[in-house]
PDB file of N, CA, C and O in Angstrom:
ATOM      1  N   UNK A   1     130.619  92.353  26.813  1.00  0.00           N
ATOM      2  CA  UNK A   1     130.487  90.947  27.130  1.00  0.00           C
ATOM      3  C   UNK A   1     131.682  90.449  27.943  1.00  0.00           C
ATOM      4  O   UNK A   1     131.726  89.596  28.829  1.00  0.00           O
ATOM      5  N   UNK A   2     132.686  91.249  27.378  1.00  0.00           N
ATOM      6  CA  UNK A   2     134.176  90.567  28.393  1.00  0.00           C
ATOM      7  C   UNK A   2     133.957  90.833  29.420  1.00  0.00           C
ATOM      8  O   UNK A   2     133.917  89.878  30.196  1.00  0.00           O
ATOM      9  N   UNK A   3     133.666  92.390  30.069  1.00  0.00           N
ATOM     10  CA  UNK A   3     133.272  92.108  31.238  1.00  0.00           C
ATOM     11  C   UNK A   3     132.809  92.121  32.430  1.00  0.00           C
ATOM     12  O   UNK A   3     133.106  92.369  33.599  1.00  0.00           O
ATOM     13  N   UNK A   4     131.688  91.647  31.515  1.00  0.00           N
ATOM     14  CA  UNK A   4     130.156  91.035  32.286  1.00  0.00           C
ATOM     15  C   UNK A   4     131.353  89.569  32.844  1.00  0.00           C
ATOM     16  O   UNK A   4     131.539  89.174  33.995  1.00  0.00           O
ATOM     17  N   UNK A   5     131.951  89.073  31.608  1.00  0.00           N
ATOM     18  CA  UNK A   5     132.937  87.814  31.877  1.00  0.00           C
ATOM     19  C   UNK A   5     133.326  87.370  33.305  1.00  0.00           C
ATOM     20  O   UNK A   5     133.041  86.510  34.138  1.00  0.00           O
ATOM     21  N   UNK A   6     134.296  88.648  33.087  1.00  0.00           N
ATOM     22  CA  UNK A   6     135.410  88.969  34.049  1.00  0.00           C
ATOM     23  C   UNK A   6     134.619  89.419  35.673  1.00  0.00           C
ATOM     24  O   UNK A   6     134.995  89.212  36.826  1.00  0.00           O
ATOM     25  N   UNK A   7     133.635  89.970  35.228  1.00  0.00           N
ATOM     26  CA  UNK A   7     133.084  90.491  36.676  1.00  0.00           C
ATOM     27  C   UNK A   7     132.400  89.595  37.411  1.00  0.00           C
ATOM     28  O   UNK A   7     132.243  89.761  38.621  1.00  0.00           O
ATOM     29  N   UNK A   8     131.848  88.388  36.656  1.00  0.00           N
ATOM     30  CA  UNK A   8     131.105  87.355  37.249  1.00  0.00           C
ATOM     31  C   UNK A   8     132.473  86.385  37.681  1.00  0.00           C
ATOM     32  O   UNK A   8     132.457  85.390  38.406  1.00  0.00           O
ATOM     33  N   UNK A   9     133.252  86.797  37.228  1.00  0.00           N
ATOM     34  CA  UNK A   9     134.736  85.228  37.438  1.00  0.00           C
ATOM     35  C   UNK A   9     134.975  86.176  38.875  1.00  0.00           C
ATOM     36  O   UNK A   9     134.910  85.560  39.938  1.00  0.00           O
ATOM     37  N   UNK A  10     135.159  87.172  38.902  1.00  0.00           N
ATOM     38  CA  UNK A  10     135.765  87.675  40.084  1.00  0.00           C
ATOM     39  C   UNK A  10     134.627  87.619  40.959  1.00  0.00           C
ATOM     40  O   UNK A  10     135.297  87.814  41.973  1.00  0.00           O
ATOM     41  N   UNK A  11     133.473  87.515  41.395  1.00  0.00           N
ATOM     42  CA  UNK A  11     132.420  87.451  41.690  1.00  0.00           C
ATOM     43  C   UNK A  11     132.604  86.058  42.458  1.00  0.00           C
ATOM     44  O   UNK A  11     132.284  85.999  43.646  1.00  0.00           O
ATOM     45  N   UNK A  12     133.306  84.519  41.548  1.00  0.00           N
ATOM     46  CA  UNK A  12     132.730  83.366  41.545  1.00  0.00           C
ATOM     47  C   UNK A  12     133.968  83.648  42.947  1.00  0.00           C
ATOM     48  O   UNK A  12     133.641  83.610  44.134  1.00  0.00           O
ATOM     49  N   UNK A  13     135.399  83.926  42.442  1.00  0.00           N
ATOM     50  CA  UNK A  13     136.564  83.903  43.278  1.00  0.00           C
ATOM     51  C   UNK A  13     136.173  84.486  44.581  1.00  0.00           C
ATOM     52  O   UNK A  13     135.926  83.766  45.549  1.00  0.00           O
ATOM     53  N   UNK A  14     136.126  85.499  44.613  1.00  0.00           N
ATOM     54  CA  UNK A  14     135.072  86.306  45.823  1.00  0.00           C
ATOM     55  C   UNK A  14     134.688  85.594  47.216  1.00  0.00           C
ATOM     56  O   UNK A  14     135.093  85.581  48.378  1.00  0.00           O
ATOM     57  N   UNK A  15     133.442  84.878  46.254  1.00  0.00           N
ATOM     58  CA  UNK A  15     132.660  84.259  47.093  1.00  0.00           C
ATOM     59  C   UNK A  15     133.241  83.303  47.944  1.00  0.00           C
ATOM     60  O   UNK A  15     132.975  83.124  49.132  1.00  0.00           O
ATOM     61  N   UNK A  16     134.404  82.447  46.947  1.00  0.00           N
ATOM     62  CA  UNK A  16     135.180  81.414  47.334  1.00  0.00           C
ATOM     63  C   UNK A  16     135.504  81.547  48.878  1.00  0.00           C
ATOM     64  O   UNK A  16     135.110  81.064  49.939  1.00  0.00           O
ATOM     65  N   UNK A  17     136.896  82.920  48.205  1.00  0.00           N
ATOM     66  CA  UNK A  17     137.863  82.864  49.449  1.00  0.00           C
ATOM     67  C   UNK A  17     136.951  83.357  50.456  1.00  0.00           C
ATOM     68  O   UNK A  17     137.148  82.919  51.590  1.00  0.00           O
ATOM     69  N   UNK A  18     135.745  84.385  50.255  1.00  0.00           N
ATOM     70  CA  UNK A  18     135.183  84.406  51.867  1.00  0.00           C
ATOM     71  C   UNK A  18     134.187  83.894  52.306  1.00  0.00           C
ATOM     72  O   UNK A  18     133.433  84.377  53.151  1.00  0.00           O
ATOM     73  N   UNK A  19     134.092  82.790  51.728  1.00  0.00           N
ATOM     74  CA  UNK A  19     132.837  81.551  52.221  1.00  0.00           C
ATOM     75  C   UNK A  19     133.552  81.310  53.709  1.00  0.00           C
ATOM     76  O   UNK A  19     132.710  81.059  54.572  1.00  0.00           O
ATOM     77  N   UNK A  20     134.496  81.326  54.040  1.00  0.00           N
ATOM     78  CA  UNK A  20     134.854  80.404  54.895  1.00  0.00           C
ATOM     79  C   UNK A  20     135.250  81.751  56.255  1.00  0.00           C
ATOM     80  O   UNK A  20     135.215  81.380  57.428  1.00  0.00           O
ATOM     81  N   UNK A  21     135.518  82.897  56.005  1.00  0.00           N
ATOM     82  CA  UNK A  21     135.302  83.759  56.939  1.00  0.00           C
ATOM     83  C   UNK A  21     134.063  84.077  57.809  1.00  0.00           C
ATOM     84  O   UNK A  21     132.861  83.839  57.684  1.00  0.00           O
ATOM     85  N   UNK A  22     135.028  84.885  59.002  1.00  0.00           N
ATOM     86  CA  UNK A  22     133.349  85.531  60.035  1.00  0.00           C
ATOM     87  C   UNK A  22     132.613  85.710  59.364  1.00  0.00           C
ATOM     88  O   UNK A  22     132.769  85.767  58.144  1.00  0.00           O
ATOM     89  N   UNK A  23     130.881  85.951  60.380  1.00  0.00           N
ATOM     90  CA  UNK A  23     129.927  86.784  59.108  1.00  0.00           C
ATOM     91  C   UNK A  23     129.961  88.025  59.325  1.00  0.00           C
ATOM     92  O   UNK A  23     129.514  88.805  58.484  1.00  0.00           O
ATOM     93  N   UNK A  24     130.510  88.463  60.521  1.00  0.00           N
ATOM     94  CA  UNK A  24     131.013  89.719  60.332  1.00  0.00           C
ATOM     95  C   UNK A  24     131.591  90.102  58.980  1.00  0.00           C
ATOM     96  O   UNK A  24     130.977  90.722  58.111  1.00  0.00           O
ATOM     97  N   UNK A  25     133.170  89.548  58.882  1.00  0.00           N
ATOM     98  CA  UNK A  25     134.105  89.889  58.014  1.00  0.00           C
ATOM     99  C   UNK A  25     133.191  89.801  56.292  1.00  0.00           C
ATOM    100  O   UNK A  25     133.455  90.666  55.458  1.00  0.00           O
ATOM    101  N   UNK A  26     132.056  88.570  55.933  1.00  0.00           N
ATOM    102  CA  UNK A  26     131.307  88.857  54.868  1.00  0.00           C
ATOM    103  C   UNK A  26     130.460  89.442  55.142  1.00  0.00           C
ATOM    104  O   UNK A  26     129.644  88.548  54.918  1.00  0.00           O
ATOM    105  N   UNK A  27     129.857  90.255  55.470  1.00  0.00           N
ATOM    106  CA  UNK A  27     128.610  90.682  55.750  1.00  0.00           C
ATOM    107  C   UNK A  27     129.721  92.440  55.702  1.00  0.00           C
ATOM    108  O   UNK A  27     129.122  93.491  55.474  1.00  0.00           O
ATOM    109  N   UNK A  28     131.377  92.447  55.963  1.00  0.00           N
ATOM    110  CA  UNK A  28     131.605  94.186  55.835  1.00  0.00           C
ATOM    111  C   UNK A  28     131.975  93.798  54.158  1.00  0.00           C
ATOM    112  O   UNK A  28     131.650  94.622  53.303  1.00  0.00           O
ATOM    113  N   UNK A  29     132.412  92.983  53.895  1.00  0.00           N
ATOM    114  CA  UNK A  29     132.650  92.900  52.136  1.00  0.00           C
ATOM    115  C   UNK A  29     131.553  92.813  51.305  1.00  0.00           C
ATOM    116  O   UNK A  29     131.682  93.158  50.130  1.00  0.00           O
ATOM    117  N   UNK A  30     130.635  92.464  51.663  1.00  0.00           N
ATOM    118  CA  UNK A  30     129.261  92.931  51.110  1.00  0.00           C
ATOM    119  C   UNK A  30     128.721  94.173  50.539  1.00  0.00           C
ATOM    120  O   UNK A  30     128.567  94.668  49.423  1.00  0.00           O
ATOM    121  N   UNK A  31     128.402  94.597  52.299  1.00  0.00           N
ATOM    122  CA  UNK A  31     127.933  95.561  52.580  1.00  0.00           C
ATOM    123  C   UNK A  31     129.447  96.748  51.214  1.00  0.00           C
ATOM    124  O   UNK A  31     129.022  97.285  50.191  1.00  0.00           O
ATOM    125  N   UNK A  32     130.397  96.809  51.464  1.00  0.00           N
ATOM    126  CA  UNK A  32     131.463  97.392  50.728  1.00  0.00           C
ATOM    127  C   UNK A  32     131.517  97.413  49.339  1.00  0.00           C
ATOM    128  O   UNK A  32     131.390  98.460  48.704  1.00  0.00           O
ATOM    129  N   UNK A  33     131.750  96.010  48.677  1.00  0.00           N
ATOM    130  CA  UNK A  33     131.446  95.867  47.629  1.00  0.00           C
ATOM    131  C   UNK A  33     130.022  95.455  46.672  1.00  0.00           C
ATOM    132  O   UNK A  33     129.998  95.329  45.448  1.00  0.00           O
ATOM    133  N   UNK A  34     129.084  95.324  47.455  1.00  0.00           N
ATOM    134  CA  UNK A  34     128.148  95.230  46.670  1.00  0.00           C
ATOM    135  C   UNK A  34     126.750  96.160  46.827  1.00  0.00           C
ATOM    136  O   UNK A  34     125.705  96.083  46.181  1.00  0.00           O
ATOM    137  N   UNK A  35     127.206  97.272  48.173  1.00  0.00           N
ATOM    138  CA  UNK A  35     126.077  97.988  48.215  1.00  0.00           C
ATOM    139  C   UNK A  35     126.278  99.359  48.409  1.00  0.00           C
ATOM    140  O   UNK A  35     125.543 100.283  48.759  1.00  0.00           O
ATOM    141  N   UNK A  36     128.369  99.185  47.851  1.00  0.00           N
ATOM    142  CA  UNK A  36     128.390 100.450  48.276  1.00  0.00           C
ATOM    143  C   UNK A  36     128.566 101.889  48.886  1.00  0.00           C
ATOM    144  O   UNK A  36     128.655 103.061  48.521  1.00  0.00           O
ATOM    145  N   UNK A  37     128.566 100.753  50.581  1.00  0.00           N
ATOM    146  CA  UNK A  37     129.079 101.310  51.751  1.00  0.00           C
ATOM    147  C   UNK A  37     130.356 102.014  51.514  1.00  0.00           C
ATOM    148  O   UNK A  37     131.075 101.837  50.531  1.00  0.00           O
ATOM    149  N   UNK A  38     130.643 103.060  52.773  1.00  0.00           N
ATOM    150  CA  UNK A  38     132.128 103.372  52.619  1.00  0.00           C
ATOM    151  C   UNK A  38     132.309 102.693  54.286  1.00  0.00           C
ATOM    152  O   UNK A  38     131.440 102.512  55.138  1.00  0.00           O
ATOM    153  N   UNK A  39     133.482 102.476  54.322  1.00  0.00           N
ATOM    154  CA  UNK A  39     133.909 102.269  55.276  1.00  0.00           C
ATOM    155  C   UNK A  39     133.496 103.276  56.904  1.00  0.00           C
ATOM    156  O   UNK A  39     133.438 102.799  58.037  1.00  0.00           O
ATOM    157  N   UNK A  40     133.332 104.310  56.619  1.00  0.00           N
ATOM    158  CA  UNK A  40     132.856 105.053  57.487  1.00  0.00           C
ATOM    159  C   UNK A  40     131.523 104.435  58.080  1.00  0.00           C
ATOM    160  O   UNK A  40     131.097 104.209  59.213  1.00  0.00           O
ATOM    161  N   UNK A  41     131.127 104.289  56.957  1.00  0.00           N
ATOM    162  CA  UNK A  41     129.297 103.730  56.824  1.00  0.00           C
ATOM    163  C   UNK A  41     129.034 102.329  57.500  1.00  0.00           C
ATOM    164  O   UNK A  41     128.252 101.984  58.386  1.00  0.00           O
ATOM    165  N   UNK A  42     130.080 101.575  56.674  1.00  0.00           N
ATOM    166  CA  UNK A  42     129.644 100.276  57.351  1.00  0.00           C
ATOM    167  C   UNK A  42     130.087 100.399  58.970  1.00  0.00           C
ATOM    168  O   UNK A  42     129.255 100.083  59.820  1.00  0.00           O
ATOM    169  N   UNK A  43     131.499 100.896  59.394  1.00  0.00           N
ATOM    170  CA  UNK A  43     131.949 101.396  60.828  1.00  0.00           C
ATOM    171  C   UNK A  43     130.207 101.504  61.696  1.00  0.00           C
ATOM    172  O   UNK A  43     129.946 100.813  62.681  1.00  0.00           O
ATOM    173  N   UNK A  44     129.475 102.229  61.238  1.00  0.00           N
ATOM    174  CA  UNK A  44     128.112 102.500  62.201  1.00  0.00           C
ATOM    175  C   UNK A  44     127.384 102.042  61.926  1.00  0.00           C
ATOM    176  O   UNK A  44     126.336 102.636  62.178  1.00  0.00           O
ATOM    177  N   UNK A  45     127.247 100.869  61.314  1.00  0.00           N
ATOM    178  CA  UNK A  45     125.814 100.164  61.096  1.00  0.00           C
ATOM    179  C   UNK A  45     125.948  99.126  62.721  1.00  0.00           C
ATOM    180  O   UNK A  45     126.884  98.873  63.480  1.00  0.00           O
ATOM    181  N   UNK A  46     124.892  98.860  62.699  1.00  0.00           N
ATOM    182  CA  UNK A  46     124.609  97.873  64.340  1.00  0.00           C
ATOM    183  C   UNK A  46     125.107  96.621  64.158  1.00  0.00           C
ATOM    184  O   UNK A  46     124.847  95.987  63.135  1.00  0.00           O
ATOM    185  N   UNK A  47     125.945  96.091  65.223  1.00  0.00           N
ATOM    186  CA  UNK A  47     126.642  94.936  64.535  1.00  0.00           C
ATOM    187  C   UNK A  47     127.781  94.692  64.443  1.00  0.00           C
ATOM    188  O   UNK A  47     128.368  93.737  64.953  1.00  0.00           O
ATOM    189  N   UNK A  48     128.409  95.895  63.496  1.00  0.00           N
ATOM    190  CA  UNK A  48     129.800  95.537  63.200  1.00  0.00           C
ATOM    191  C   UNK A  48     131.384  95.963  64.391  1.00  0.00           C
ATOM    192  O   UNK A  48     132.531  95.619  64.672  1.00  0.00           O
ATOM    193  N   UNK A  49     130.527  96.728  64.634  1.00  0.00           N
ATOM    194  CA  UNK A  49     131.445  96.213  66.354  1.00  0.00           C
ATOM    195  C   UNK A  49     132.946  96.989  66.041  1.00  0.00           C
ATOM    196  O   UNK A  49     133.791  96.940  66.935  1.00  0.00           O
ATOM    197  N   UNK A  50     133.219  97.601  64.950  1.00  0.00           N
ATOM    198  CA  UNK A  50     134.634  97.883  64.818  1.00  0.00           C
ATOM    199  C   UNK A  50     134.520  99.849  64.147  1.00  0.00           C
ATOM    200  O   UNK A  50     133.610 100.431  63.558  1.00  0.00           O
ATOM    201  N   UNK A  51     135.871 100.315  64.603  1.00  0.00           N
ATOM    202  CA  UNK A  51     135.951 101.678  64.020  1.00  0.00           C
ATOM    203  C   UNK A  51     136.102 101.394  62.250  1.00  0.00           C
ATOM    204  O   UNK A  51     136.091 100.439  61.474  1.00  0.00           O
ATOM    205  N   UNK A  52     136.280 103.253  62.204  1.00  0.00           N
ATOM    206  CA  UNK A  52     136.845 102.827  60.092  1.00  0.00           C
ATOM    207  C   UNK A  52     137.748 102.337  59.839  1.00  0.00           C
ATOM    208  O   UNK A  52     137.762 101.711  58.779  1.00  0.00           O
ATOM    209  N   UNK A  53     138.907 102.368  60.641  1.00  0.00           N
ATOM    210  CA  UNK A  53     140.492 101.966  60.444  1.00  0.00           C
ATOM    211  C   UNK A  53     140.223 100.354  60.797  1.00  0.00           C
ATOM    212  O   UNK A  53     141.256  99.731  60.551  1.00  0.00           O
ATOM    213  N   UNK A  54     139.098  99.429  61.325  1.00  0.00           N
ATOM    214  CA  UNK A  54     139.352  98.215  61.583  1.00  0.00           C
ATOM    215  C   UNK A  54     138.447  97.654  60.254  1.00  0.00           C
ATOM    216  O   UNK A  54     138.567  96.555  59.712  1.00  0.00           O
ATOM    217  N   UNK A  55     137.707  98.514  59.975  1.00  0.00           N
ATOM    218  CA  UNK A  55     136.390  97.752  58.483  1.00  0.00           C
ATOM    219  C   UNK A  55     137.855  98.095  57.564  1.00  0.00           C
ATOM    220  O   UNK A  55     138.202  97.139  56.869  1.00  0.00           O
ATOM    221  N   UNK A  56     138.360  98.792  57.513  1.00  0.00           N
ATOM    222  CA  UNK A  56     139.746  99.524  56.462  1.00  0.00           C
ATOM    223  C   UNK A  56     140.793  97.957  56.428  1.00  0.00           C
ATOM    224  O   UNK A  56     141.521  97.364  55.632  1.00  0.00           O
ATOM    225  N   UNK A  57     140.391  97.838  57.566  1.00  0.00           N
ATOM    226  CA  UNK A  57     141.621  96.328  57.631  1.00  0.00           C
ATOM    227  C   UNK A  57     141.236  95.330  57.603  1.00  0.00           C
ATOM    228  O   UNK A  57     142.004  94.371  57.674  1.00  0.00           O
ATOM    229  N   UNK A  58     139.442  95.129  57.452  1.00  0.00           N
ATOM    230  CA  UNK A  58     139.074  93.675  57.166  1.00  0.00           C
ATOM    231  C   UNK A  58     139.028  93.619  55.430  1.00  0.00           C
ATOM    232  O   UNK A  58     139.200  92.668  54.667  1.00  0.00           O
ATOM    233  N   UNK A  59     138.730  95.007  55.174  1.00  0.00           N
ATOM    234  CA  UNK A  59     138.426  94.945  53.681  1.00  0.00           C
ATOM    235  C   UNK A  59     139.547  94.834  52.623  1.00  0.00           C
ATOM    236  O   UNK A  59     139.433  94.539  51.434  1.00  0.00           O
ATOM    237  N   UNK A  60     141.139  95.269  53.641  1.00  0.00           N
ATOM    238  CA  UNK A  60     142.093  95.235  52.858  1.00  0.00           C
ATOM    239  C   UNK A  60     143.086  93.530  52.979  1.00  0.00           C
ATOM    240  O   UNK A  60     143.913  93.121  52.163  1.00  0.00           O
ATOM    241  N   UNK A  61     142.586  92.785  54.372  1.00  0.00           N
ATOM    242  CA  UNK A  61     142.860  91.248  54.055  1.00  0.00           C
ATOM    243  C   UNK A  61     142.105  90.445  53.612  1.00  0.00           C
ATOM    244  O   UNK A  61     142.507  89.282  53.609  1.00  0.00           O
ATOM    245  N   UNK A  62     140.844  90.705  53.112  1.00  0.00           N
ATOM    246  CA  UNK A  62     140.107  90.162  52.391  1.00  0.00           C
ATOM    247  C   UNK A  62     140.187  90.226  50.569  1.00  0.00           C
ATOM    248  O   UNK A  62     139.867  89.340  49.778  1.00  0.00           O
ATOM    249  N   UNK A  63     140.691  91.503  50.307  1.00  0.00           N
ATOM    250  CA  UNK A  63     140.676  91.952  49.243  1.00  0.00           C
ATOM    251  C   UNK A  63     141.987  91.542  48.490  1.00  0.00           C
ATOM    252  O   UNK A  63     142.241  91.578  47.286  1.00  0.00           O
ATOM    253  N   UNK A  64     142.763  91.131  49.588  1.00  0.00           N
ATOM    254  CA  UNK A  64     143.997  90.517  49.166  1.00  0.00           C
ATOM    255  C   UNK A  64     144.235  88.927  49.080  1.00  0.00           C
ATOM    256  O   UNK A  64     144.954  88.318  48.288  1.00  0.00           O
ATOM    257  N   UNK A  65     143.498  88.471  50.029  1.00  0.00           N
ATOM    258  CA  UNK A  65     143.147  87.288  49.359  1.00  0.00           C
ATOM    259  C   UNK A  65     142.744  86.805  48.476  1.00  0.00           C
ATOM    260  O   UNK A  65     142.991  85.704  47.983  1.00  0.00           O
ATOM    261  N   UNK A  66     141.701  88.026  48.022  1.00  0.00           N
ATOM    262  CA  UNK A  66     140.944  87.627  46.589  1.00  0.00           C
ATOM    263  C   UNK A  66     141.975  87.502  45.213  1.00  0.00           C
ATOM    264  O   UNK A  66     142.270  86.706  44.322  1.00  0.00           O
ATOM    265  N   UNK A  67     142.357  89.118  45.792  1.00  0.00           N
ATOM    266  CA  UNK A  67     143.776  89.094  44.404  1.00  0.00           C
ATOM    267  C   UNK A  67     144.582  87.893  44.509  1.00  0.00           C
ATOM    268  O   UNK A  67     144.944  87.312  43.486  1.00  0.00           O
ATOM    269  N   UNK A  68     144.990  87.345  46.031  1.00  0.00           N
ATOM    270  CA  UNK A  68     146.546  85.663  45.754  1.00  0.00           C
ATOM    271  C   UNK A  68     145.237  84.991  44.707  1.00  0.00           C
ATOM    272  O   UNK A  68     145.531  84.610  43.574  1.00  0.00           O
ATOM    273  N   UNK A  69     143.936  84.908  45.171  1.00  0.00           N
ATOM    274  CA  UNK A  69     143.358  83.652  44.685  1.00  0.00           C
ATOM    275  C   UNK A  69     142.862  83.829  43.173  1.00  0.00           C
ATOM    276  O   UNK A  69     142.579  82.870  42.455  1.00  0.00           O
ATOM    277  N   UNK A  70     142.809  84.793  42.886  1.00  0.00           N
ATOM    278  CA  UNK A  70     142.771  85.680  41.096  1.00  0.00           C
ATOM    279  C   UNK A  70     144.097  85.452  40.984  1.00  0.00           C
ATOM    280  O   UNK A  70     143.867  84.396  40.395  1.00  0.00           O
ATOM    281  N   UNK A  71     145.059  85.477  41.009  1.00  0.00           N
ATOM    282  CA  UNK A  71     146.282  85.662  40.422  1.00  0.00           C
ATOM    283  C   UNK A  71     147.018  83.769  39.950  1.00  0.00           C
ATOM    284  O   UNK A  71     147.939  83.420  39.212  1.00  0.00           O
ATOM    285  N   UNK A  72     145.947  82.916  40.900  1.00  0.00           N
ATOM    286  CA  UNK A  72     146.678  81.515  40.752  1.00  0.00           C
ATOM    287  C   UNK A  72     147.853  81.337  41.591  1.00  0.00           C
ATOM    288  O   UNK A  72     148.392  82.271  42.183  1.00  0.00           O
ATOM    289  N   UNK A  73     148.314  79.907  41.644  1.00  0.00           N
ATOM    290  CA  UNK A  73     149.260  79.021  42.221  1.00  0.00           C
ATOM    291  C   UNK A  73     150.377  79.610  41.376  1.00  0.00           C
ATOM    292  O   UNK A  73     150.741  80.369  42.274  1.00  0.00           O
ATOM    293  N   UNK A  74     150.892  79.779  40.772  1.00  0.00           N
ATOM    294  CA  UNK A  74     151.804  80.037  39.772  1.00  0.00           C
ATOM    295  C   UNK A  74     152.253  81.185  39.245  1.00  0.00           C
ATOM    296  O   UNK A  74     152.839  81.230  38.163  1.00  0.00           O
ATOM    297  N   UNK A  75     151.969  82.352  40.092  1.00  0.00           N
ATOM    298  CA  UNK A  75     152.221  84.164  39.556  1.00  0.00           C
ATOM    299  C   UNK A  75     153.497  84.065  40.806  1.00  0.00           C
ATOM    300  O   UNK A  75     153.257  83.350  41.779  1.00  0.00           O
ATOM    301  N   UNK A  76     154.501  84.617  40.751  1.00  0.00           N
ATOM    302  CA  UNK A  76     155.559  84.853  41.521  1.00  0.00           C
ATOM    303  C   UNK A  76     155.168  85.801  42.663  1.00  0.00           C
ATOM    304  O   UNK A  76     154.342  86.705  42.542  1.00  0.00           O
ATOM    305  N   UNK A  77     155.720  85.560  43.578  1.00  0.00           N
ATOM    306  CA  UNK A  77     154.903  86.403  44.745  1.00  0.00           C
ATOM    307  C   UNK A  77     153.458  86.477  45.724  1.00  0.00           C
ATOM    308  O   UNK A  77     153.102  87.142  46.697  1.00  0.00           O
ATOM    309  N   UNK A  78     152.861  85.397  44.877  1.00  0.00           N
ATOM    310  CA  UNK A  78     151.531  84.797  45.762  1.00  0.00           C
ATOM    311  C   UNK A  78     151.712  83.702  46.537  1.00  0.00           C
ATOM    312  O   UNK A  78     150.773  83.244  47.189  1.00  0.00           O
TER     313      UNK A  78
END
């Protein structure tokens, strides 16, 4: 039950910080985290317009946003 909790809170955060990004940039965090993809994979789908090393770098400033915005106003270093 915790977490089912925890996975839907990170889920809600998620959505947050990349509501407001390309649909590129949601549409490779998707495709990544919710279906799967590897980076290689999403790299060749039609569309995404970028090598593995550039899906590698949308998924790793996205993913870090998520963590400042999981972590709160108030953790040292965010």
């Amino acid at each position: 039950m915790e977490r089912e909790t925890l996975a839907g809170e990170v889920g809600r955060i998620s959505a947050r910080v990349i509501r407001n990004q390309p649909e590129r940039d949601k549409l490779i965090f998707d495709l990544y985290f919710s279906h799967d993809l590897s980076p290689s994979q999403i790299a060749e789908c039609k569309g995404i317009g970028l090598s593995k090393r550039g899906v590698e770098q949308v998924l790793g400033r996205l993913t870090s946003r998520v963590r400042r915005a999981a972590a709160g106003p108030d953790v040292a270093g965010y």
